[in-house]
C-alpha positions in Angstrom: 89.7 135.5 51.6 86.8 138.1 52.6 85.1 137.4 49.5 85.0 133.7 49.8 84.0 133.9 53.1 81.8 136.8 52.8 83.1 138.2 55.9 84.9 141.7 56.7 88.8 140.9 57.9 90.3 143.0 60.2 94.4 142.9 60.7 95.9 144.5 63.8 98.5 147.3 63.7 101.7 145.8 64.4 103.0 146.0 68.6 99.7 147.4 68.9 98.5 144.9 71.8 95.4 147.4 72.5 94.0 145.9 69.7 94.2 142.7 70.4 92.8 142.3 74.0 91.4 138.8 74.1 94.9 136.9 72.4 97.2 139.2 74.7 94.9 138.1 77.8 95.1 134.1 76.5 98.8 134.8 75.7 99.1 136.0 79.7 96.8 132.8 81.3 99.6 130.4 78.8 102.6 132.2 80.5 101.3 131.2 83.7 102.3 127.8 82.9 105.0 128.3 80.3 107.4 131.1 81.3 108.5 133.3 78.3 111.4 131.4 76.8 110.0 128.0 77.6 111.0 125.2 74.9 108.2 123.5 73.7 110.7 121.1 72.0 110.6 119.8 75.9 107.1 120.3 76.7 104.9 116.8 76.3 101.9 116.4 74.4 100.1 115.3 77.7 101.3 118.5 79.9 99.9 120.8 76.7 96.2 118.8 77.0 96.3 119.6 80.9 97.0 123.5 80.2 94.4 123.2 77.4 92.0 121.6 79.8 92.2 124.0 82.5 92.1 126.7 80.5 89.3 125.7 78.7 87.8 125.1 82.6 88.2 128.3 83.8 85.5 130.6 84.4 86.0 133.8 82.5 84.3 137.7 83.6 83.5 138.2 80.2 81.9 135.3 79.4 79.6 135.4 82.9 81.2 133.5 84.3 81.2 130.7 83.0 83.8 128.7 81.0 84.7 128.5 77.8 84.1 125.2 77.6 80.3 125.8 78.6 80.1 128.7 76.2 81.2 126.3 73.3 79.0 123.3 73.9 76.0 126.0 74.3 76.8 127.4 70.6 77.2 124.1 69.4 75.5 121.5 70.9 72.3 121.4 68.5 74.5 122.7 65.5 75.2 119.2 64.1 73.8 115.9 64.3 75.4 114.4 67.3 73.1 111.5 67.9 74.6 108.4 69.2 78.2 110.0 68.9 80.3 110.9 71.8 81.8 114.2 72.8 85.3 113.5 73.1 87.7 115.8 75.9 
């Protein structure tokens, strides 16, 4: 997969959380709304958009404070050829 990407993969150590410090800080803010041992089997598709939503509205410290949301659209917003289409949330 490097190869054909012609990009340098990296796999964390197993129960080695150090190493992953931005998906154990995500997996934390998720928690907030679904408790450890929460069945998802019983969780709609609407209450997942809402925790997506805020999540993705939440200023962050490392991102200077501004959300991820901002962040992405700033990346991306002259990356493709959006003209006349409509950004859809």
């Amino acid at each position: 997969m490097a190869k054909a990407v012609s990009a340098a993969i990296y796999f964390c150590d197993p129960y080695c959380s150090g190493q992953r410090g931005s998906n154990e800080n995500t997996n934390g803010l998720i928690r907030q709304y679904f408790p450890k041992g929460t069945d998802f089997c019983q969780v709609t598709d609407a209450e997942l958009r809402q925790v997506v939503k805020k999540l993705n509205d939440r200023p962050r410290k490392r991102l200077g404070y501004r959300t991820p949301a901002q962040v992405f659209l700033e990346e991306y917003s002259g990356a493709l050829d959006t003209a006349g289409a409509a950004l859809i949330a």
